[in-house]
C-alpha positions in Angstrom: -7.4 24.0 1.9 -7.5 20.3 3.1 -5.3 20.2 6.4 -4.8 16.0 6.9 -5.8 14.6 3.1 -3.5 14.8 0.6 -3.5 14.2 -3.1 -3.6 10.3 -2.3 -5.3 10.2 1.6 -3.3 11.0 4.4 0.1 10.1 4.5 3.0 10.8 6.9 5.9 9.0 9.3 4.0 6.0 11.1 3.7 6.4 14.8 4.7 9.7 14.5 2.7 11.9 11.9 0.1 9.2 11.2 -0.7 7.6 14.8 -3.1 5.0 16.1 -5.0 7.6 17.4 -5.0 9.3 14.0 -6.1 6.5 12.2 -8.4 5.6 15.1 -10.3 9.1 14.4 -10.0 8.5 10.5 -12.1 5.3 10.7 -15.0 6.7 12.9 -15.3 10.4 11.7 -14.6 8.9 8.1 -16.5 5.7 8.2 -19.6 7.8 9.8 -19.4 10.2 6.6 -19.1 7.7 3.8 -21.8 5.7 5.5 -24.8 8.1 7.1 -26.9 8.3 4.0 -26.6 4.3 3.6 -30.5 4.7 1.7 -32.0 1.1 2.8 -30.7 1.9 6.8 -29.2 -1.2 7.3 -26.0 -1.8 8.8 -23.3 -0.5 6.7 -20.1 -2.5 5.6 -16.9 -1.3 4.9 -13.8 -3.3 3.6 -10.3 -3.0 4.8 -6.7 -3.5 3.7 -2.9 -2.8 4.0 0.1 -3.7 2.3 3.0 -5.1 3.7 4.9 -2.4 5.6 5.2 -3.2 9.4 2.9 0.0 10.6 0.2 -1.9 8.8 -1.2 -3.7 11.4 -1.1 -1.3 14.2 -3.0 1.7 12.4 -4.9 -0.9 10.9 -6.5 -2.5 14.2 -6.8 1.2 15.4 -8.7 2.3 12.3 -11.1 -0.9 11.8 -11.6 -0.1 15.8 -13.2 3.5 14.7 -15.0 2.2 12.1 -16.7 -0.5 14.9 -17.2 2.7 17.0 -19.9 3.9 14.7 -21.5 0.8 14.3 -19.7 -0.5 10.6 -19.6 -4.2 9.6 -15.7 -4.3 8.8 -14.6 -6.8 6.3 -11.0 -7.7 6.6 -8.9 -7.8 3.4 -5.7 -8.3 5.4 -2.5 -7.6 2.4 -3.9 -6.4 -0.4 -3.4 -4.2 -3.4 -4.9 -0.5 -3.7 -6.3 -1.5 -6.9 -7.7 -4.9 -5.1 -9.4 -3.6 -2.7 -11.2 -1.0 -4.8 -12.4 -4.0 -7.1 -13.6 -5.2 -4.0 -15.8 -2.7 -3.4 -17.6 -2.7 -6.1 -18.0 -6.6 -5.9 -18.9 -6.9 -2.8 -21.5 -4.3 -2.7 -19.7 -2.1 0.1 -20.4 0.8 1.1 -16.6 1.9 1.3 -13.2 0.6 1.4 -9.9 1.6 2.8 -6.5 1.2 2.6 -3.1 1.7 4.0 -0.4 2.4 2.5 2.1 4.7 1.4 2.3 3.5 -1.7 5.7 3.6 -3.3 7.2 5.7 -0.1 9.9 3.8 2.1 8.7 1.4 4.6 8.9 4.6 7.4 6.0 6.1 6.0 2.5 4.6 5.8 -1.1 6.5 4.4 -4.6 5.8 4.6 -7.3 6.4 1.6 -10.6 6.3 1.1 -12.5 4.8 -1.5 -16.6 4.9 -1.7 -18.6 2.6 -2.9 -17.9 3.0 -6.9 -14.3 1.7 -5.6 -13.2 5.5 -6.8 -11.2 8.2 -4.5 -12.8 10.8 -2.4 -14.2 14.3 -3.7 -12.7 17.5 -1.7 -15.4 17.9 -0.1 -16.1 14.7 1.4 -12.4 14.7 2.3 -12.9 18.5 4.0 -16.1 17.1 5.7 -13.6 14.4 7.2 -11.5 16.9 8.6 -14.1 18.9 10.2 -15.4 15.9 12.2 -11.7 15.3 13.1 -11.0 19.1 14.3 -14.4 19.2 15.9 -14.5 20.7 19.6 -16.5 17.9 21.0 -17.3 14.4 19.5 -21.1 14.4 18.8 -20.9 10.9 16.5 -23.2 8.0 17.6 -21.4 5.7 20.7 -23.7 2.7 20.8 -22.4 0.4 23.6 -23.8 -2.9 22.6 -26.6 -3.1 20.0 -25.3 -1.3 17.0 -21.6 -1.2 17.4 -20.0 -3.1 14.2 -18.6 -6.6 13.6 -15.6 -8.3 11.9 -15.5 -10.5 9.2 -12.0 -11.9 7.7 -12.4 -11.9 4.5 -8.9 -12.6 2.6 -10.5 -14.9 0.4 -11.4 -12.1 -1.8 -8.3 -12.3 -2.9 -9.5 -15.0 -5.0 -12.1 -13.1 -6.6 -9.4 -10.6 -7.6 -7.3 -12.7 -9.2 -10.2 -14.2 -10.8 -11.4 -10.7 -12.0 -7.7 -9.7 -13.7 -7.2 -13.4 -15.6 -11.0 -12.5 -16.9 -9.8 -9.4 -18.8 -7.2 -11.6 -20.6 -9.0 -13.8 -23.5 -6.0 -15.9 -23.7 -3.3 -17.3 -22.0 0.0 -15.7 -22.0 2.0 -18.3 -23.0 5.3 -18.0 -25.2 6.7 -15.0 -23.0 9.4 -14.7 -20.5 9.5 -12.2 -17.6 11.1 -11.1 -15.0 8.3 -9.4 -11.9 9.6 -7.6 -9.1 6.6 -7.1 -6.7 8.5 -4.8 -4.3 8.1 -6.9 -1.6 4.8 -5.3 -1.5 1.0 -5.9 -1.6 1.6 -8.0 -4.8 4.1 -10.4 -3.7 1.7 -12.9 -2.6 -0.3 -12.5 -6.1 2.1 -12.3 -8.7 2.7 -16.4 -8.9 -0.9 -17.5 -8.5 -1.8 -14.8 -11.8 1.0 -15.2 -13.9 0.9 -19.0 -13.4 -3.0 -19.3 -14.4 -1.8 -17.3 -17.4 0.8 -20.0 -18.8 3.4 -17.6 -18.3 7.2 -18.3 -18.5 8.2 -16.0 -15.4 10.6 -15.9 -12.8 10.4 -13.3 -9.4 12.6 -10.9 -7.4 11.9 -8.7 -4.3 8.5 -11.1 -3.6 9.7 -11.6 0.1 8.3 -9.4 2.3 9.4 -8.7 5.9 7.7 -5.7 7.2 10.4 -3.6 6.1 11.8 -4.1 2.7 8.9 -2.5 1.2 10.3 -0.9 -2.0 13.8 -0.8 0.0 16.6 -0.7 -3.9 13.0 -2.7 -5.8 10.0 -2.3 -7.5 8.7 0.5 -9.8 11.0 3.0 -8.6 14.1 0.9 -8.2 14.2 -0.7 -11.6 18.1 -1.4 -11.7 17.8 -4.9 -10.4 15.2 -5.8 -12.3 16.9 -4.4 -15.6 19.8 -6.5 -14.9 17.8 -10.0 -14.2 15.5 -9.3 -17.5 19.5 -9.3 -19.5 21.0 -12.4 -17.6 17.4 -14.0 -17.8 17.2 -13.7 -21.7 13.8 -12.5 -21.0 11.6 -10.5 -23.2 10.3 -8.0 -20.6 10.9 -6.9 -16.9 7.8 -5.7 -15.1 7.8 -3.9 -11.6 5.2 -3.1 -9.5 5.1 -0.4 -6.7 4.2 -1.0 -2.6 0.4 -1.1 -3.2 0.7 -2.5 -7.2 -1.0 0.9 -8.4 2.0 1.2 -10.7 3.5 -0.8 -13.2 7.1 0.0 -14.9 8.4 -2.3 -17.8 11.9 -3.2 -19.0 12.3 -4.5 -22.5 14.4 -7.2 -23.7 17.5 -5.1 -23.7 17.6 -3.7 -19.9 16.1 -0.3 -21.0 13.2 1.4 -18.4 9.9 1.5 -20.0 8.0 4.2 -18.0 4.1 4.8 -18.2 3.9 6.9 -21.4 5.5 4.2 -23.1 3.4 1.6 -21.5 0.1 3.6 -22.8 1.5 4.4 -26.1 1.8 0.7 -26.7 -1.4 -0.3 -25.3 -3.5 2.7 -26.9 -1.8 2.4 -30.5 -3.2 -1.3 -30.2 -6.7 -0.6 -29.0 -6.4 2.2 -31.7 -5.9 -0.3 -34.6 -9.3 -2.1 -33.4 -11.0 0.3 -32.9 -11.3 0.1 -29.2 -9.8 3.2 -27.8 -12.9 5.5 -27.3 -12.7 8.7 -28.7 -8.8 8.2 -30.3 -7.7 9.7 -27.5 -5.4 9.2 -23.9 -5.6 10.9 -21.0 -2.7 11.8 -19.3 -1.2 14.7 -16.7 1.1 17.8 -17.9 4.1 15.6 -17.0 3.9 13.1 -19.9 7.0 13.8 -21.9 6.1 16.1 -25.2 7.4 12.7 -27.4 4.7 10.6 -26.3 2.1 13.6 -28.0 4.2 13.8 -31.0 4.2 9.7 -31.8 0.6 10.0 -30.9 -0.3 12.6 -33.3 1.5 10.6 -36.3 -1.0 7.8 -35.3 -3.8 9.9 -35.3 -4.5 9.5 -31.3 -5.0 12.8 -29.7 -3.7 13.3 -26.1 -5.5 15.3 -23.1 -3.6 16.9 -20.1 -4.6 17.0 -16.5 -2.6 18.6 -13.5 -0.6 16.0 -11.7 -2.5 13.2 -9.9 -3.9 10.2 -11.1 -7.2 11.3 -9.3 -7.7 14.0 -12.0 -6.8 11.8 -15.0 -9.5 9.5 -13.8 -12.0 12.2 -13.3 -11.5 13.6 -17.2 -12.1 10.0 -18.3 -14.9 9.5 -16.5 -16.2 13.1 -17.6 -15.8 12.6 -21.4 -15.8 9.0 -21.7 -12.6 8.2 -22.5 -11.1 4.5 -22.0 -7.3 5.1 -21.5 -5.2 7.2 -19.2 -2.7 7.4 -16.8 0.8 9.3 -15.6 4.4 8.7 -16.5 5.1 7.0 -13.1 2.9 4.0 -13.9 -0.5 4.5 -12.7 -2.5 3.1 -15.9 -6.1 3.1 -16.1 -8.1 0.4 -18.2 -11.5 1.5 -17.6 -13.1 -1.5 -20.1 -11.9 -3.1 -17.0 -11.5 -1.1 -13.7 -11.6 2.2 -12.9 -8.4 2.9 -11.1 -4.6 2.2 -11.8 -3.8 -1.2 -11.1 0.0 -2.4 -12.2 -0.8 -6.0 -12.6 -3.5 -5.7 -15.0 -1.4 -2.9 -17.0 1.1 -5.5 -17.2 -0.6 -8.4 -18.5 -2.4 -6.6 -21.2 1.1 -5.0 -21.7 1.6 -8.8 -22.3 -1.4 -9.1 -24.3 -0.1 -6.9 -26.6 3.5 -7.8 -26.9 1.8 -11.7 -28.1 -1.0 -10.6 -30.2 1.5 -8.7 -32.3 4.4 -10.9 -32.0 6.8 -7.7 -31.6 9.4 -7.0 -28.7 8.8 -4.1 -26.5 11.6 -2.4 -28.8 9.5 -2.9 -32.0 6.5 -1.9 -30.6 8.3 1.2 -29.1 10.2 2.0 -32.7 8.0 5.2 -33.3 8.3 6.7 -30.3 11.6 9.3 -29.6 11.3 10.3 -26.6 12.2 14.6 -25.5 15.1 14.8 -23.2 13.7 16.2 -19.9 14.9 18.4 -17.4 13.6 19.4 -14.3 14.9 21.9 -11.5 13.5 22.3 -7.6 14.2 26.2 -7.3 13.3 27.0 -3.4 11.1 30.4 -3.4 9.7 32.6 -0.8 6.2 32.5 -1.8 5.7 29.3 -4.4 1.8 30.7 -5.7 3.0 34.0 -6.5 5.3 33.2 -9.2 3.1 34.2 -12.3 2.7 37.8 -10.6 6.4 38.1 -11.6 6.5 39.7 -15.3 10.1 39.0 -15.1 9.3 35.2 -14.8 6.4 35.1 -17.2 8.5 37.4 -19.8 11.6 35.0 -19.4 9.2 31.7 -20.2 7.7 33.3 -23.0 11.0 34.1 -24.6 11.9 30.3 -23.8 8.9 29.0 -25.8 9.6 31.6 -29.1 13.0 30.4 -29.2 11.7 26.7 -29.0 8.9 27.2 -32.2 6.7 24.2 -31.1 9.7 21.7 -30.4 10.1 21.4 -27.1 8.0 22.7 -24.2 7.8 24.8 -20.6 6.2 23.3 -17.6 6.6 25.5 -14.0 4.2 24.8 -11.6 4.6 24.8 -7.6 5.5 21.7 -5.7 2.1 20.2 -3.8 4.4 19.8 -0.1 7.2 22.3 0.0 8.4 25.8 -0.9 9.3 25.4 -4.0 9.1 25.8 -7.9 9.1 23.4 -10.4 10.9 24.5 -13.6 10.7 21.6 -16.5 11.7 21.8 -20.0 11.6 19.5 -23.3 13.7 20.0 -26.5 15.2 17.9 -29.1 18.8 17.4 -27.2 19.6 17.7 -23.5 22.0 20.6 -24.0 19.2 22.7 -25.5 17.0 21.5 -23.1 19.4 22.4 -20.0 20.1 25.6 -21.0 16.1 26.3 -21.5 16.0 25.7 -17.7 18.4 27.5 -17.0 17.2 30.6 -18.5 14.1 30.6 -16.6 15.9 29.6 -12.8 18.3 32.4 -13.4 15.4 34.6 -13.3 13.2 32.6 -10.6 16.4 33.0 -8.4 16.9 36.9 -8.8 13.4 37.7 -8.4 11.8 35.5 -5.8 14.5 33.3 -4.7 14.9 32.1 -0.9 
């Protein structure tokens, strides 16, 4: 059981939970693991990033000062996007990256993650071997004290090659469409004009300031409302909002209405479907997807594979079986014909792509799809991986699922962080649905309730 890594790096409070001397330790016992079978024995080099929360800077200098420790060439990225830097990698031939960020969290909180050289996130293991160094009695890593510690290089000019890399995957400009971008004040704020402007694109921005602590403060992918509004007053045809670290991407059609990442792939996939482009007619994405995405999928002939919850798995089961489209409900998109992570800008401009090639609205292109109403209850339990033990529990969700004859759907699983249960249910109206849930929580309550 991984003690510091989560399921995207390790996250916490900054200067609190996550401290300079956390991230200190994270760069040399980390850095030292992804880099001591570098096979030709030359120095190794390591590229490093943040977004724009105020925390950035501090853990960052701390962490690049680990990685030096061990002797690491340290390329600096200064602000830039999760999937950025992981592009990065790759193109520059490192040997690892790694970012800060928390993402999507409030500006409060503030993670680091690993990437190795294939730009991809860690394996469990490398992550436990991490953590072993960290909770080691006695430090036993190399000190060199002047030939062999590591150098810095600035290197935010590969934020040019980035942008270069997205308008690539484009084979036309964007011209003809209006949007409204809301970059969260995050990693993509200083991005989104350069990109959208090479691409002839009508667009206009919100929340592209950033101050060190308006990091998705009311904006961005999980704060659509502003955006909604602008895309109506605006007359645009879409909204598009991007997370802290632009690893998400959330629409808005023409009419103010959220499109969420199911709806985002179904469009995308139906249209690499009719060319023949999406590999093996099928998408990838996690347990959460809403049971209407599967159903407009199936009367296109597109299959649909599940994953637990992460992005991390949903890349591993395309990379597995070969598959060229997946992602989660909350944004994260992967394109692997072009990158091999989630990355919100390029989801949105071959959103774009899409929306022009076709010469449909968001809501035309979205006609097929009705989605499930969705309810979800947090029930707090006394032992959250016990639950199937209970026949009571397991009798009551079977019940649920005869009574719903293959329309609707049962999804409990324990939460990742706290003591708790997830109960979520589909079915063709929300009073069904409710009452599904609350079937199964009256019985959660009585038998293992807090």
């Amino acid at each position: 059981m991984l003690k510091y890594f989560g399921t995207d790096g390790v996250r916490g409070e900054a200067n609190k939970v996550l401290t300079p001397e956390m991230a200190f330790k994270l760069g040399r016992m980390g850095g030292y693991v992804l880099t001591k079978e570098k096979e030709d024995g030359g120095q190794a080099k390591v590229l490093v990033s943040r977004d724009t929360r105020i925390s950035g800077e501090m853990l960052e200098y701390a962490l690049i000062a680990g990685l030096l420790s061990v002797g690491i060439e340290v390329l600096e990225c200064g602000v830039m996007t999760t999937p950025g830097l992981s592009y990065l990698v790759r193109a520059q031939g490192a040997d690892a990256g790694v970012q800060i960020s928390a993402s999507h969290n409030p500006v409060e909180d503030n993670g680091i993650k690993f990437f190795g050289s294939d730009g991809l996130k860690l394996s469990d293991a490398k992550e436990e071997e991490i953590e072993e160094l960290i909770d080691a009695k006695q430090d036993m890593l190399p000190r060199p004290s002047a030939e062999g510690l590591g150098t810095v290089t600035d290197f935010r000019d590969g934020s040019n090659k980035y942008i270069q890399f997205l308008e690539n995957t484009i084979p036309e400009d964007l011209s003809g469409i209006k949007v409204v971008i809301d970059g969260a004040n995050g990693a993509a704020s200083a991005f989104i004009s350069r990109l959208f402007a090479d691409l002839d694109v009508d667009f206009t921005t919100i929340s592209t300031h950033p101050n060190g602590l308006n990091i998705n403060d009311h904006c961005g992918a999980t704060h659509t409302a502003r955006l909604q509004e602008e895309v109506v007053k605006q007359g645009a045809q879409l909204g598009l909002a991007f997370d802290g670290d632009a690893d998400r991407c959330i629409a808005v059609d023409e009419n103010g209405n959220e499109v969420d990442g199911d709806h985002i792939m179904y469009v995308i996939g139906s249209y690499l479907a009719d060319h023949g482009r999406l590999k093996k007619d099928t998408i990838v994405t996690t347990v959460m997807s809403n049971l209407g995405f599967t159903k407009a999928l199936e009367r296109r002939g597109i299959k649909n594979v599940r994953t637990q919850v992460g992005d991390r798995y949903v890349s591993e089961e395309m990379r597995a079986n070969g598959y060229s489209l997946g992602g989660e409900q909350s944004g994260h998109v992967i394109i692997s014909d072009y990158h091999n992570t989630g990355d919100g800008m390029l989801t949105g401009i071959h959103l774009m792509l899409v929306m022009k090639k076709t010469g449909k609205s968001l809501t035309e292109l979205l006609a097929d799809f009705k989605e499930y109403p969705q309810v979800l209850v947090n029930v707090p339990v006394k032992d959250k991986n016990t639950w199937k033990n209970y026949s009571a529990i397991t009798d009551a969700i079977a019940s649920v699922e005869s009574d719903m004859a293959g329309d609707g759907r049962v999804l409990v699983r324990p939460s990742g962080t706290q003591e708790l249960l997830r109960v979520m249910a589909e079915g063709p109206t929300q009073e069904l649905t409710q009452s599904y849930v609350d079937r199964i929580v009256k019985v959660v309550e009585a038998e293992m309730g807090a």
